[in-house]
C-alpha positions in Angstrom: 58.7 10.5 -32.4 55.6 11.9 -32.7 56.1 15.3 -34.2 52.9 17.2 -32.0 52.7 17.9 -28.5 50.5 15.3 -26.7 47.0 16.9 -26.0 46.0 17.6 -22.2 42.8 15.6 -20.8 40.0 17.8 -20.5 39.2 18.1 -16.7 35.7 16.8 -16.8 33.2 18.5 -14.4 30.4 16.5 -12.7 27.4 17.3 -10.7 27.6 17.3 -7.0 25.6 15.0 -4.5 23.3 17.9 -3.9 23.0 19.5 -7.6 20.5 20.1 -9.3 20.7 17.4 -11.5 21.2 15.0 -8.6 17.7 16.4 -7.6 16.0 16.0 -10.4 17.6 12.0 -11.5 16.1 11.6 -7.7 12.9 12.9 -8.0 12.6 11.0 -11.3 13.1 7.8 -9.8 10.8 8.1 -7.0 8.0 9.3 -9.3 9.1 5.5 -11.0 9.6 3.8 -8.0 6.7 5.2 -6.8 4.2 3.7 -9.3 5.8 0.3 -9.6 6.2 -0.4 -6.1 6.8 -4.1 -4.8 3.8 -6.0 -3.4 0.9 -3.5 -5.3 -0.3 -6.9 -6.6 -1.1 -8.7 -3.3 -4.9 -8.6 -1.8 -3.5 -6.9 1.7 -2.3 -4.0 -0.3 -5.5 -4.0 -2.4 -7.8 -4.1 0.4 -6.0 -1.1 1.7 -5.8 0.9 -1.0 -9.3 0.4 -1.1 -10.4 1.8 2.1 -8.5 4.6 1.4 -9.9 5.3 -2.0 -13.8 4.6 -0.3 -13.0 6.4 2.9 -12.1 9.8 0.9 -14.8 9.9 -1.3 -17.4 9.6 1.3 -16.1 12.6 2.6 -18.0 15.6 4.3 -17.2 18.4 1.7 -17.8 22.2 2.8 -16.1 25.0 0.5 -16.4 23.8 -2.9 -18.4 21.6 -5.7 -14.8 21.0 -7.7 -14.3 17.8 -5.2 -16.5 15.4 -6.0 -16.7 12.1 -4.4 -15.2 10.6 -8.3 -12.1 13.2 -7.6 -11.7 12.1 -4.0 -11.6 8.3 -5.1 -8.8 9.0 -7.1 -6.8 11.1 -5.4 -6.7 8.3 -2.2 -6.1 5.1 -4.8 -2.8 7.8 -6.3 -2.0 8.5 -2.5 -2.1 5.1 -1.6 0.0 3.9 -4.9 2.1 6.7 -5.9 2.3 9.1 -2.7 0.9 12.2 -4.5 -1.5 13.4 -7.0 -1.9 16.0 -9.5 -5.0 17.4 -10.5 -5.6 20.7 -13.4 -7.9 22.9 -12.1 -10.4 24.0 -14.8 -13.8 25.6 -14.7 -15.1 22.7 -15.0 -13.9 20.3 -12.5 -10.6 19.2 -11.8 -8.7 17.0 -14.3 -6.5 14.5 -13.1 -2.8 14.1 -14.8 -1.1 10.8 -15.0 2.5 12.7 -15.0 4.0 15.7 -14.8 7.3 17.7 -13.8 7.9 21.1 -11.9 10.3 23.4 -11.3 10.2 24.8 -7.5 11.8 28.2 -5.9 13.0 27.8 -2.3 11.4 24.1 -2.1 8.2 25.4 -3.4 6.6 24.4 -6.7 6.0 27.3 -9.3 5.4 25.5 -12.4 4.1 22.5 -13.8 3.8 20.2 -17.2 0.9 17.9 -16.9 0.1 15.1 -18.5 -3.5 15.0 -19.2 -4.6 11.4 -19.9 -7.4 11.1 -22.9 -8.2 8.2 -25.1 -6.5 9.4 -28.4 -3.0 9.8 -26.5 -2.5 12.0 -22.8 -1.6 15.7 -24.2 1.1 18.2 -22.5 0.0 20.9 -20.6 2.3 24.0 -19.3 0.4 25.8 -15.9 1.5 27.6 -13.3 1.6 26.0 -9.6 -1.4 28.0 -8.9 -3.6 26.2 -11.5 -2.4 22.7 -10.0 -3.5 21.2 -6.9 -1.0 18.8 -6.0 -1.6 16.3 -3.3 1.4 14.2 -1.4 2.0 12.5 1.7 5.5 11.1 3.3 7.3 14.0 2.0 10.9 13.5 2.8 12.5 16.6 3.8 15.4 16.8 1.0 12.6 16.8 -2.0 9.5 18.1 0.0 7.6 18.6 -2.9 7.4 14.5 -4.1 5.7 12.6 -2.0 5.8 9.1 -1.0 3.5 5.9 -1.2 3.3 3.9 2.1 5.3 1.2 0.4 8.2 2.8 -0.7 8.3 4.1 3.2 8.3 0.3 4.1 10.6 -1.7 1.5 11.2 -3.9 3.6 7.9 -5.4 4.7 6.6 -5.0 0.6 9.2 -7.0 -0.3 9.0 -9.7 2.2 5.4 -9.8 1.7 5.4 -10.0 -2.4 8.2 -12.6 -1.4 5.9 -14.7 0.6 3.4 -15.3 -1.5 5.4 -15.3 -4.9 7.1 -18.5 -3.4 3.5 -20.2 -2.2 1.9 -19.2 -5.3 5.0 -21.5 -6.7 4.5 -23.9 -4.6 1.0 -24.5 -5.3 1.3 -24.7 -8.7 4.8 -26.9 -9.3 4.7 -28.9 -6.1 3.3 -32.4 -6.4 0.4 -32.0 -3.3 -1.3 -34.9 -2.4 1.0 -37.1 -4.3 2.8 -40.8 -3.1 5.9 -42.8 -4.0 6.1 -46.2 -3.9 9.3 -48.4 -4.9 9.1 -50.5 -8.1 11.3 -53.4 -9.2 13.8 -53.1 -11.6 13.3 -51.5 -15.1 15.1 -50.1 -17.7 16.0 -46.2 -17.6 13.8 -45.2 -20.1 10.8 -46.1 -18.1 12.1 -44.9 -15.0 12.9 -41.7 -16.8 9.8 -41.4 -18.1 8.4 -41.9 -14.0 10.9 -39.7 -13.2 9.6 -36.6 -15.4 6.1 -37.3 -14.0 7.0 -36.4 -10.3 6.1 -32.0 -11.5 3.2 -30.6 -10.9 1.3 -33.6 -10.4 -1.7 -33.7 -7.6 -3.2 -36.4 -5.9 -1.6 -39.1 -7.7 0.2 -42.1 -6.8 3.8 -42.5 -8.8 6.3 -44.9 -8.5 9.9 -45.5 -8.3 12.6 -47.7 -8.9 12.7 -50.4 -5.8 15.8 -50.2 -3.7 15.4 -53.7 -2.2 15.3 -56.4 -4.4 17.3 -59.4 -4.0 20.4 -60.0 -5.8 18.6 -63.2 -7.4 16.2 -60.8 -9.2 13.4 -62.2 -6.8 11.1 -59.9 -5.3 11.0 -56.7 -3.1 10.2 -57.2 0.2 6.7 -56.6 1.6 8.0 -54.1 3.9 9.3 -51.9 1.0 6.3 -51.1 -1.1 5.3 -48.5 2.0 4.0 -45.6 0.3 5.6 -42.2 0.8 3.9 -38.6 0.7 5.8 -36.0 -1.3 4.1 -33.1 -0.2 6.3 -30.2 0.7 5.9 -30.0 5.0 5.7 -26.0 4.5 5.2 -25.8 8.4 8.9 -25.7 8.7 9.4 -22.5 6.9 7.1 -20.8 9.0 5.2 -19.2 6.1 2.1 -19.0 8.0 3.6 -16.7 10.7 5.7 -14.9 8.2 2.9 -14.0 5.6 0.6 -12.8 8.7 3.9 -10.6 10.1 4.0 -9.3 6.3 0.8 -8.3 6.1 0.3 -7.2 9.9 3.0 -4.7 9.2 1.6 -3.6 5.7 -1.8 -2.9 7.0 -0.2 -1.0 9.6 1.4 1.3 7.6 -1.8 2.0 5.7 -3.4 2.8 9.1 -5.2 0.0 9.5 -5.1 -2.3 12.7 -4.4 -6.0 11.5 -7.0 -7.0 14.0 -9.6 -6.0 11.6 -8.0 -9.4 8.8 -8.1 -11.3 11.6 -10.6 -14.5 11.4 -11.2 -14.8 15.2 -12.2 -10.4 15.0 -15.3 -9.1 16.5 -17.5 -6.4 16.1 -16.0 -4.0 18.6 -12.8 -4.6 17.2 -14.1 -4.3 13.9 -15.3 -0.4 14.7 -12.4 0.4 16.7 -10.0 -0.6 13.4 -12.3 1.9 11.4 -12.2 4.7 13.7 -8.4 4.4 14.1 -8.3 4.2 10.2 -10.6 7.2 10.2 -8.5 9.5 12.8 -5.0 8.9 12.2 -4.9 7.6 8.8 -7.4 9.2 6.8 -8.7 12.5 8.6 -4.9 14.1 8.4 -5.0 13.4 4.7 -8.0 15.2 4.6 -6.6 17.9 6.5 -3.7 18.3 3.7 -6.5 18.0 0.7 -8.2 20.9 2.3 -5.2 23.2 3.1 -4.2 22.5 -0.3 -7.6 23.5 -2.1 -8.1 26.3 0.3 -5.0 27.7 -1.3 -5.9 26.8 -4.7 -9.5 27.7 -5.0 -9.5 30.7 -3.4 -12.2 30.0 -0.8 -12.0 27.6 2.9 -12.5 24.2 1.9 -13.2 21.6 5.1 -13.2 17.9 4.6 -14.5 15.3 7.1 -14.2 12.2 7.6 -14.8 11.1 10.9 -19.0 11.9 10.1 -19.2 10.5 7.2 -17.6 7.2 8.2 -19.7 7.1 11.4 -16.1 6.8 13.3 -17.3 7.0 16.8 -18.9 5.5 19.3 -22.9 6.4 19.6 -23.0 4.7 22.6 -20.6 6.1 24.3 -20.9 9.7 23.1 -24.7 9.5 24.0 -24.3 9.0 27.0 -21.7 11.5 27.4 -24.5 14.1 26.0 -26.8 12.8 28.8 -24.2 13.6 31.6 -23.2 16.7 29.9 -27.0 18.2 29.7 -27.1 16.8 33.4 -23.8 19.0 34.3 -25.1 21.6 32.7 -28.3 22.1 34.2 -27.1 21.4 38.0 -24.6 23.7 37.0 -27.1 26.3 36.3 -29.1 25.2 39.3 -26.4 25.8 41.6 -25.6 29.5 39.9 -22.3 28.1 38.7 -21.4 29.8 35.2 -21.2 26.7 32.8 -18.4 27.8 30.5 -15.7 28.6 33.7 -17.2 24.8 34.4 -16.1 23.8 31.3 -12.6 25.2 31.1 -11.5 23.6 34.5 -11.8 20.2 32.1 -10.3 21.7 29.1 -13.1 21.4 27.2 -13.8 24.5 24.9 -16.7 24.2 21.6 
């Protein structure tokens, strides 16, 4: 026997499910996940990302000369992608940073260490939460400080669209479209091999095949069996035109844009009606956030707007409101009735 006591296991000690180092795995992976996320590739998501990115940096800037359309455009393409952005702020101008990490008190960041890209290598930067302005929408409530892209908050849909087209884009290329069989009498397996191997990827040709008719005699195939055959893939089946327009319906959705506006029968009031709902419930809350955040930062009010810039309403109709208004208003005044009580009895105020 073994002359020394056997040694005890160490009792190992692991993180819980709410450490801190649970936190901090997480909030790694969802600054991954958040740059590589599924379908960034596909023309609906571009085109989205897109208005975003040109809808901020027309923006109506009041406060500050540190947000500069350039700035803006960035910060809604990193919104749109990645969920949140980080920007220095220097003298200068703000200087974007292509990654960072921060320590936070009581959910609340107090520290950062930017990355600062530059063409000789991005260099590390240590600043307090005060020097950053940092951007990010879709916040979950467990890591409020790391914010999420509209395709991470709709997996689902990403996937099936990226799905969707991955498979036509195979289709297209591999699938013989266009292309006929006919039979062919009886020849050796080398040449029907060789027939055989030309059925990929071929378009618009006709190919032939070993006949499945011919007389035991070794006469002839019958008229009836040299029919051509079309081998293109009947895609109707798989309802891929329905699915890719569901998939990219409910992408454009979640950007904030109405999938009315892709649609090839739209019309030019449902046109402005997709970019004023884009405007005021997709991109004028983001604004909002940019300028509570640089309000906070910069030390002065900062007001962004969007709907102005964008033209998002309707001339039309809010002329002719004016018209009635200044009507109101002076029978109002005609009939001794004091025009602001007139106004609060329909809730309007300035």
């Amino acid at each position: 026997m073994w002359p020394f006591k056997r040694k005890e296991p160490e009792i190992e000690t692991r993180s819980t499910g709410t450490g801190y180092t649970t936190q901090l795995m997480q909030a790694r992976a969802n600054y991954i996940t958040g740059i590589d996320g599924v379908a960034e590739l596909t023309a609906t998501v571009q085109g989205c990302v897109s208005l975003w990115e040109n809808g901020l940096s027309l923006s109506d800037v009041d406060g500050t000369d540190l947000l500069t359309p350039t700035t803006l455009a960035l910060a809604g393409r990193a919104l749109a992608l990645r969920g949140e952005c980080v920007f220095l702020i220097r003298e200068d101008g703000l200087l974007p940073c292509s990654d960072w990490d921060l320590t936070t008190r009581y959910s609340k960041p107090t520290a950062y260490r930017v990355g600062i890209p530059d063409t000789g290598g991005s260099k590390t930067q240590t600043a307090l939460a005060g020097e950053v302005l940092h951007l990010r929408i879709g916040a979950d409530v467990g890591m409020p400080y790391v914010g999420q892209s509209p395709l991470r908050r709709a997996r689902l849909t990403a996937g099936l669209l990226q799905t969707v087209e991955a498979a036509l884009s195979e289709v297209y290329t591999n699938a013989p479209l266009g292309s006929s069989v006919i039979p062919f009498p009886e020849a050796p397996d080398k040449d029907m091999n060789t027939i055989a191997n030309g059925f990929h990827g071929l378009r618009g040709k006709v190919m032939v095949v070993e006949s499945t008719r011919v007389t035991a005699a070794g006469g002839p195939a019958p008229q009836t069996d040299l029919k051509p055959t079309d081998v293109t893939p009947d895609l109707s089946k798989a309802m891929t035109k329905e699915t890719l327009a569901s998939a990219k319906g409910g992408i454009e959705m979640v950007y904030g844009v109405l999938p009315g506006l892709s649609n090839i029968a739209t019309t030019g009031p449902m046109v402005r009606e997709a970019q004023r709902h884009l405007a005021q419930w997709g991109l004028q809350p983001i604004a909002a956030m940019i300028s509570h955040e640089a309000s906070e930062k910069l030390g002065s009010a900062v007001k962004l707007d969007v709907m102005r810039a964008l033209q998002a309403f309707d001339s039309g109709g809010r002329a002719r409101a004016l018209s009635a208004i200044v009507q109101t208003l002076a029978l109002a005044k005609e009939s001794g009735v004091d025009p602001s009580e007139a106004l609060k009895l329909v809730d309007w105020n300035e």
